[in-house]
N, CA, C and O atoms as a GROMACS GRO file, in nm:
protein
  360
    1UNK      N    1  -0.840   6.794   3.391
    1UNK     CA    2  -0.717   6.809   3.316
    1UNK      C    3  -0.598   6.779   3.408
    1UNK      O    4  -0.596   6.776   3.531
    2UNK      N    5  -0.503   6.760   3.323
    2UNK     CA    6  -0.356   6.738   3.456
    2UNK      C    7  -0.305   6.847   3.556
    2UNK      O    8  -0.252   6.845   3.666
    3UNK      N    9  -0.351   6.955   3.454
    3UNK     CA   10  -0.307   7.093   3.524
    3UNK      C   11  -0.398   7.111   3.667
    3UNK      O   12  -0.352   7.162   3.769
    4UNK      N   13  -0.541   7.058   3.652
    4UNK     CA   14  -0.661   7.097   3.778
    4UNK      C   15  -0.595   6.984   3.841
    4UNK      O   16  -0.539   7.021   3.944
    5UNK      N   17  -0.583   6.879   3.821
    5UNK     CA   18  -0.508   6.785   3.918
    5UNK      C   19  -0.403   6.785   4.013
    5UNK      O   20  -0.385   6.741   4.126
    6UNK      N   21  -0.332   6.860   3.915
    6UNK     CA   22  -0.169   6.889   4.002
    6UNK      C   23  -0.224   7.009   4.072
    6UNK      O   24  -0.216   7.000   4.195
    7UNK      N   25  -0.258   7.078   4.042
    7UNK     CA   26  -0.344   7.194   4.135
    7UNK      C   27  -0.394   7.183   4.232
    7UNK      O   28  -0.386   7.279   4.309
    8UNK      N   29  -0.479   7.049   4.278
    8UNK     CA   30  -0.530   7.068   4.351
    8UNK      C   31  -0.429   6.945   4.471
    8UNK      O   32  -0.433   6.920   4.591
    9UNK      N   33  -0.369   6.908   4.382
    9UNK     CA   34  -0.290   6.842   4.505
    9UNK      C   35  -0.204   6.875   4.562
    9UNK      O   36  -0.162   6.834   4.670
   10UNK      N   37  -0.146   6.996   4.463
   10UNK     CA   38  -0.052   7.088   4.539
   10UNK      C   39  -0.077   7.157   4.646
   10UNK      O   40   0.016   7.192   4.719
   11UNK      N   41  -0.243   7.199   4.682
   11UNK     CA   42  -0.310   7.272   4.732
   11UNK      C   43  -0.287   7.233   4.880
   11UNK      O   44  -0.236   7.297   4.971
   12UNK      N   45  -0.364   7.051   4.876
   12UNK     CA   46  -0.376   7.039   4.982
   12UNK      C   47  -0.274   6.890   4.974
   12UNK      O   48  -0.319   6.791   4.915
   13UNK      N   49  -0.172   6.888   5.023
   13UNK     CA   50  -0.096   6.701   5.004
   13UNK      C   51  -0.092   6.592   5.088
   13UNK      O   52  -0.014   6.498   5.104
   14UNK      N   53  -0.206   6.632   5.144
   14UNK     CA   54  -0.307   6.489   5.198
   14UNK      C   55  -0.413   6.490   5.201
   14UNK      O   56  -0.478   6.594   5.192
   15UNK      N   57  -0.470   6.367   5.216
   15UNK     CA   58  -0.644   6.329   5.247
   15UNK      C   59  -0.700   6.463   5.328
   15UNK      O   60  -0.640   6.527   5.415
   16UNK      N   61  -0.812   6.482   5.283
   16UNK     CA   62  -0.854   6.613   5.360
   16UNK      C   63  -0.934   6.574   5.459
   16UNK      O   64  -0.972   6.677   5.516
   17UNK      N   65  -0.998   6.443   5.528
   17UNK     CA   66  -1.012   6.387   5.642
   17UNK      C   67  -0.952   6.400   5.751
   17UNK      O   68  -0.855   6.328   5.774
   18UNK      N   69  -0.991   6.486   5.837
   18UNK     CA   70  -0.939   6.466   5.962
   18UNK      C   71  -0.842   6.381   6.009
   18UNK      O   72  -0.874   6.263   6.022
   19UNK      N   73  -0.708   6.423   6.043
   19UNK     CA   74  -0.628   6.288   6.136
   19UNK      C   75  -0.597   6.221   6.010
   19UNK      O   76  -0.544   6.114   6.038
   20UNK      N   77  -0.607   6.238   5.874
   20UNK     CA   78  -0.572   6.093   5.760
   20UNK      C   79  -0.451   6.181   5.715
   20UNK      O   80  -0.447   6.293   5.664
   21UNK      N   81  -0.315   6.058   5.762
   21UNK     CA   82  -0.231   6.130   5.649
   21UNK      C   83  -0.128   6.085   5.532
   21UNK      O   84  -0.010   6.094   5.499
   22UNK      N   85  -0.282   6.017   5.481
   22UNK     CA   86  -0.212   5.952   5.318
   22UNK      C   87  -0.205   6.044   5.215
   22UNK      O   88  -0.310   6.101   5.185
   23UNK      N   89  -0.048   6.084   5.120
   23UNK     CA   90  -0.045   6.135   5.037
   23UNK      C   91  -0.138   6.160   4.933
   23UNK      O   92  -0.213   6.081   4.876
   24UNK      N   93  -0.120   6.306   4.915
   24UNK     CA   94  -0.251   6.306   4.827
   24UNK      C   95  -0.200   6.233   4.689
   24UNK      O   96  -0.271   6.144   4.642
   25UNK      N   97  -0.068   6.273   4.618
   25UNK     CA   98  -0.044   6.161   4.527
   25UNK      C   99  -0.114   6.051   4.506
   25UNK      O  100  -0.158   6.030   4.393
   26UNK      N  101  -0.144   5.942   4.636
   26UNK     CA  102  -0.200   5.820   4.622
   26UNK      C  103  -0.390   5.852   4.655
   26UNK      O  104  -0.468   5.760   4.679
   27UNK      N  105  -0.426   5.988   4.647
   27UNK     CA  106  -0.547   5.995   4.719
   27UNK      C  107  -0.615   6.044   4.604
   27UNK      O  108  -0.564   6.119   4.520
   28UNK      N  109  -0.779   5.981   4.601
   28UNK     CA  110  -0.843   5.987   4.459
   28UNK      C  111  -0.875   6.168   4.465
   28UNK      O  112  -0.846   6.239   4.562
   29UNK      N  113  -0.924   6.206   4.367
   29UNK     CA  114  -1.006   6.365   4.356
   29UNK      C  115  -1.114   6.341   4.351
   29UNK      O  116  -1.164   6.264   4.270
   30UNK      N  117  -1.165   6.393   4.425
   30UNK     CA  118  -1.309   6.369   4.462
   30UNK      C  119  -1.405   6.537   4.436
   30UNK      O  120  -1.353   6.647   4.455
   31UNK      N  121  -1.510   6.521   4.403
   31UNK     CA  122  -1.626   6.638   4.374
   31UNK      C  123  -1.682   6.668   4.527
   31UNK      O  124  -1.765   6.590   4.574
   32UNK      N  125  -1.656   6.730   4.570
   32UNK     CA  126  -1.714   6.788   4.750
   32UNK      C  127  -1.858   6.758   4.728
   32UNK      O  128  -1.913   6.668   4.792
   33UNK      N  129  -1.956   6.868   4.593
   33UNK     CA  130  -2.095   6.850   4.555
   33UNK      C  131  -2.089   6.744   4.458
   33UNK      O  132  -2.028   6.776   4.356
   34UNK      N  133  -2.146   6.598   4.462
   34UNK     CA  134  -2.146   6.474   4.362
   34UNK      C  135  -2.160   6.548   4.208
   34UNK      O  136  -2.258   6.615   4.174
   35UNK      N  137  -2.061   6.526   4.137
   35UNK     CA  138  -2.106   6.538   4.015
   35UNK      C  139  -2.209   6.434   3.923
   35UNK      O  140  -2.181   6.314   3.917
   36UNK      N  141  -2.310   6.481   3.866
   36UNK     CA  142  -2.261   6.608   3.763
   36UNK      C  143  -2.364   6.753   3.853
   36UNK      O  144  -2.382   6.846   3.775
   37UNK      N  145  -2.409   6.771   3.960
   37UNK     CA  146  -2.442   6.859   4.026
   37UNK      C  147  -2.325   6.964   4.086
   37UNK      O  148  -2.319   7.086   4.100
   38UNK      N  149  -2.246   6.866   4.112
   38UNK     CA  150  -2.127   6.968   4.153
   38UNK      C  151  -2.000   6.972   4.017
   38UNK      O  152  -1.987   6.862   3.962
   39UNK      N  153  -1.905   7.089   3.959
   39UNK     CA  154  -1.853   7.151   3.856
   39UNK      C  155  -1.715   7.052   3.875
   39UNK      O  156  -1.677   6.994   3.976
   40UNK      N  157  -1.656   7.056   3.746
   40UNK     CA  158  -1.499   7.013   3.765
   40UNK      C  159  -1.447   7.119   3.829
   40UNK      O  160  -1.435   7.190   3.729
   41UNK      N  161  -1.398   7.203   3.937
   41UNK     CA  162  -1.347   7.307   3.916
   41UNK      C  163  -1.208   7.242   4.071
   41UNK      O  164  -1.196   7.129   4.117
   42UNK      N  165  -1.135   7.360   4.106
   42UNK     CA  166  -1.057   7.358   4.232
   42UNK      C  167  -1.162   7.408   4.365
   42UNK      O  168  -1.129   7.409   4.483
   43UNK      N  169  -1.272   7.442   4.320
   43UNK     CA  170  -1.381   7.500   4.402
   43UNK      C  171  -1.447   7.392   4.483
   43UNK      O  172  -1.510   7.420   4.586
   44UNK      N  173  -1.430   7.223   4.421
   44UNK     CA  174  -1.564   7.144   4.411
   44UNK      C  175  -1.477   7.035   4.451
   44UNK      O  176  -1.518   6.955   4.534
   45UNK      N  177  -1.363   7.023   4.402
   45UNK     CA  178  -1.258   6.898   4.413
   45UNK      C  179  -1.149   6.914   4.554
   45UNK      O  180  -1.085   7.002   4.612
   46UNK      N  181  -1.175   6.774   4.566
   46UNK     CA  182  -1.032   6.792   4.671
   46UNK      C  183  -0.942   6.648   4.699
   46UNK      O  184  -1.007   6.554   4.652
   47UNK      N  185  -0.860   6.618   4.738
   47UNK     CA  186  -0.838   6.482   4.725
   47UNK      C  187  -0.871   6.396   4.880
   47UNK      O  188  -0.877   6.422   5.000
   48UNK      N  189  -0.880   6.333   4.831
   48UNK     CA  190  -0.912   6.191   4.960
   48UNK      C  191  -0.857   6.067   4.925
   48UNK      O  192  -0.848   6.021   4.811
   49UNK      N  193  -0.814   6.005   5.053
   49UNK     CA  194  -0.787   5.905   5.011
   49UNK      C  195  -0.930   5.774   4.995
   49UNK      O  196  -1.048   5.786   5.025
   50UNK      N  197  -0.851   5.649   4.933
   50UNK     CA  198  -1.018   5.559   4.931
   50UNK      C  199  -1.160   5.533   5.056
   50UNK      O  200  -1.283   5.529   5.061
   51UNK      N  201  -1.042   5.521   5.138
   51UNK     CA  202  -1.132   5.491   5.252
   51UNK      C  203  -1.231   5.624   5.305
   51UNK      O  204  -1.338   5.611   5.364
   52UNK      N  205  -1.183   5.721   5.278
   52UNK     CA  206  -1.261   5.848   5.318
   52UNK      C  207  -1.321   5.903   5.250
   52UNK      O  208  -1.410   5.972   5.301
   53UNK      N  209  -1.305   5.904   5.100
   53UNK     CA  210  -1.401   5.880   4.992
   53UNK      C  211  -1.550   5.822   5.015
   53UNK      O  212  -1.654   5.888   5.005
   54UNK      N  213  -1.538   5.678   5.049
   54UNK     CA  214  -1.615   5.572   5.063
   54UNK      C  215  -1.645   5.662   5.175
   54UNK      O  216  -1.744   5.733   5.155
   55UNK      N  217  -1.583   5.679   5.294
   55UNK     CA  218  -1.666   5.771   5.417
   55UNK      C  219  -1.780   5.885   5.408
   55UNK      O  220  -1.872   5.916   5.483
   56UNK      N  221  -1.738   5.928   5.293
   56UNK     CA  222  -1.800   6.055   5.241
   56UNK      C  223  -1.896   6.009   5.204
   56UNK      O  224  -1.987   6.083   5.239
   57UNK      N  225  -1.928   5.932   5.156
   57UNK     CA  226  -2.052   5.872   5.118
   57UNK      C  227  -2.162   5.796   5.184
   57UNK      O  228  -2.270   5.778   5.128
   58UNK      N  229  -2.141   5.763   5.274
   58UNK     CA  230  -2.198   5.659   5.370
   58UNK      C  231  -2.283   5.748   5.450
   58UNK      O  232  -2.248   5.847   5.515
   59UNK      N  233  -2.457   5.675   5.426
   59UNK     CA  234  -2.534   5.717   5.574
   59UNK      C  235  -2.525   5.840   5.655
   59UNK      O  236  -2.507   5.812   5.774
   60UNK      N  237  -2.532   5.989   5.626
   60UNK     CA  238  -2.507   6.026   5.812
   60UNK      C  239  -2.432   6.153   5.740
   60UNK      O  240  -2.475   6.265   5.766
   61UNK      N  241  -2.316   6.138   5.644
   61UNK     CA  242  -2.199   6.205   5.638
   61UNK      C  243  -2.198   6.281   5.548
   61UNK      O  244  -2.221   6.246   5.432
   62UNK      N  245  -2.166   6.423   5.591
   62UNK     CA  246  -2.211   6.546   5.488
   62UNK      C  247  -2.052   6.599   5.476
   62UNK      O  248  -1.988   6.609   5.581
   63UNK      N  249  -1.988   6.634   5.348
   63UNK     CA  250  -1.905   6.663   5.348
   63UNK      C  251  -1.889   6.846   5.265
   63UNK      O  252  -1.897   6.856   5.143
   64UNK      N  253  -1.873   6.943   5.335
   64UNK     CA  254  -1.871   7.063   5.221
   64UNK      C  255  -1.733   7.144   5.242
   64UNK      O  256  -1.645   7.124   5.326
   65UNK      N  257  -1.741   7.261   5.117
   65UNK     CA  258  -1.585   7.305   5.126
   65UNK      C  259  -1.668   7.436   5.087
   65UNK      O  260  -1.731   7.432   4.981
   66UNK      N  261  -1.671   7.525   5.146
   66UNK     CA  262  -1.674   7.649   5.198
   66UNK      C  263  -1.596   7.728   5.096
   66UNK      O  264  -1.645   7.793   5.004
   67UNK      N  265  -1.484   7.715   5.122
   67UNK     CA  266  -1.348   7.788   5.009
   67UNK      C  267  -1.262   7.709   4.942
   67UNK      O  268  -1.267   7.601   5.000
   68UNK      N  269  -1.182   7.701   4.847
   68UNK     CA  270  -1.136   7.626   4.801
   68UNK      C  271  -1.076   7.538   4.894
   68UNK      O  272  -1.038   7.611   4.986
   69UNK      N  273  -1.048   7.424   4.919
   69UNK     CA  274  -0.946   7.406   4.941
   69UNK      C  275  -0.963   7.369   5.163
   69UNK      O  276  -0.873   7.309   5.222
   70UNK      N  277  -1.088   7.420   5.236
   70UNK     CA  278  -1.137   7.406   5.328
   70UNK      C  279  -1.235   7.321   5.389
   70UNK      O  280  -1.331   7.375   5.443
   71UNK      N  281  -1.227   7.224   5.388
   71UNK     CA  282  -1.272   7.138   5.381
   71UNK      C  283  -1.361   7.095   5.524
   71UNK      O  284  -1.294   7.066   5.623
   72UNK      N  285  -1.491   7.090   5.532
   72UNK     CA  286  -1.607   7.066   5.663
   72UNK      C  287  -1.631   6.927   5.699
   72UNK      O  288  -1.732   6.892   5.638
   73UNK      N  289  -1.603   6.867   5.743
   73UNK     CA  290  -1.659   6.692   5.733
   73UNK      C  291  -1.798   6.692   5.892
   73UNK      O  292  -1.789   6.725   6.010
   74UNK      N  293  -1.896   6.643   5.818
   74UNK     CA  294  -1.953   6.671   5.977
   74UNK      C  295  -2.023   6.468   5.952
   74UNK      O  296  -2.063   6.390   5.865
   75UNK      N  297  -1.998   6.478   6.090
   75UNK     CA  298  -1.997   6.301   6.128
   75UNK      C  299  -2.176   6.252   6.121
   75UNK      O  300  -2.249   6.352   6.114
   76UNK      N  301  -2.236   6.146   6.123
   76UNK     CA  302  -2.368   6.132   6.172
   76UNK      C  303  -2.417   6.185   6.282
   76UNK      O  304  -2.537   6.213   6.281
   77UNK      N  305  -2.331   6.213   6.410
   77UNK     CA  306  -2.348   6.247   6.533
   77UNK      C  307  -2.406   6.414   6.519
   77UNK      O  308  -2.507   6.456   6.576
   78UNK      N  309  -2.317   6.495   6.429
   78UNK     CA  310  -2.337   6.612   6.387
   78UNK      C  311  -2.189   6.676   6.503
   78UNK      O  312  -2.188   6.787   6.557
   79UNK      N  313  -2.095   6.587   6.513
   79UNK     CA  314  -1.985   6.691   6.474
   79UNK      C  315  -1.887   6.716   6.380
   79UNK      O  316  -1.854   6.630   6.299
   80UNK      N  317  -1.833   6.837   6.384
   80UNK     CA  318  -1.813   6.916   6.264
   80UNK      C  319  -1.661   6.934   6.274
   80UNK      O  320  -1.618   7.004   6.366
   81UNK      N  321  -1.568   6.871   6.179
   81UNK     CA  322  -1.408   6.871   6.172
   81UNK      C  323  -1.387   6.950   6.053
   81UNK      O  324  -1.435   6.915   5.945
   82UNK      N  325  -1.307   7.071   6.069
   82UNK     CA  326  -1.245   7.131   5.949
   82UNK      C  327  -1.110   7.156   5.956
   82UNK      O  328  -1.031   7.215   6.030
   83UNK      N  329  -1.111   7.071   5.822
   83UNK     CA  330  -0.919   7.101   5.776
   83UNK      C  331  -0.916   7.197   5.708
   83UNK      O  332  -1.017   7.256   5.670
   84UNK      N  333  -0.778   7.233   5.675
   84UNK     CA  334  -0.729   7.342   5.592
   84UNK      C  335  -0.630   7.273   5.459
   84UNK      O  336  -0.597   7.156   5.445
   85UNK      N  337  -0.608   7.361   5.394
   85UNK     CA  338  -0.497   7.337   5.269
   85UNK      C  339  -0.381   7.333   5.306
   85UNK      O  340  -0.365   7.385   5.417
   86UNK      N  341  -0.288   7.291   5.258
   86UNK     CA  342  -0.107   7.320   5.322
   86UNK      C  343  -0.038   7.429   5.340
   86UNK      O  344   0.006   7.516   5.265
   87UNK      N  345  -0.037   7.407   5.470
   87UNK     CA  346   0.090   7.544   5.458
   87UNK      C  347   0.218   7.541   5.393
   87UNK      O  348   0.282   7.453   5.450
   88UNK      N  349   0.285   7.591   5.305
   88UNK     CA  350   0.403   7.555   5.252
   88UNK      C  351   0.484   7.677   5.315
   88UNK      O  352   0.446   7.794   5.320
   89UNK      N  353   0.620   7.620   5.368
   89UNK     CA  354   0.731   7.741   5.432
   89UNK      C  355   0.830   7.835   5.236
   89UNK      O  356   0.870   7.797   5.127
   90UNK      N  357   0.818   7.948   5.306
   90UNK     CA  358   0.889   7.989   5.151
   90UNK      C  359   1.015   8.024   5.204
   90UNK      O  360   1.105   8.062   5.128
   0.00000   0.00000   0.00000
């Protein structure tokens, strides 16, 4: 829905790849667990941009999210990069 969308980009407002920092605006939503195994939810989704998408997928590369919004990327090598969601200043 638009509402889980804007949600979740509000969450996090970039690629949740390590070091990537293309707006999430321009970055697809992606299912952490491939759907239809993994749920529409803010639990399962996060945004990426294309190229790290396509990363996520490739040979080797396990991608999981722990908590909403926390995102694990672990490489073929088996190391393990975790981002976080945005901090916003109030």
């Amino acid at each position: 829905s638009r509402t889980l969308k804007h949600a979740v980009r509000a969450r996090t407002a970039r690629c949740t790849a390590p070091g990537c920092g293309a707006q999430a605006v321009h970055c697809d939503l992606d299912h952490t667990l491939a759907y239809p195994a993994g749920i529409t939810c803010q639990c399962d989704l996060a945004t990426a941009c294309r190229r790290h998408h396509r990363v996520k997928q490739a040979p080797g590369w396990t991608l999981t999210q722990p908590e909403p919004g926390v995102m694990r990327w672990t490489t073929p090598s088996g190391r393990v990069h975790t981002t976080y969601p945005t901090k916003y200043m109030i």
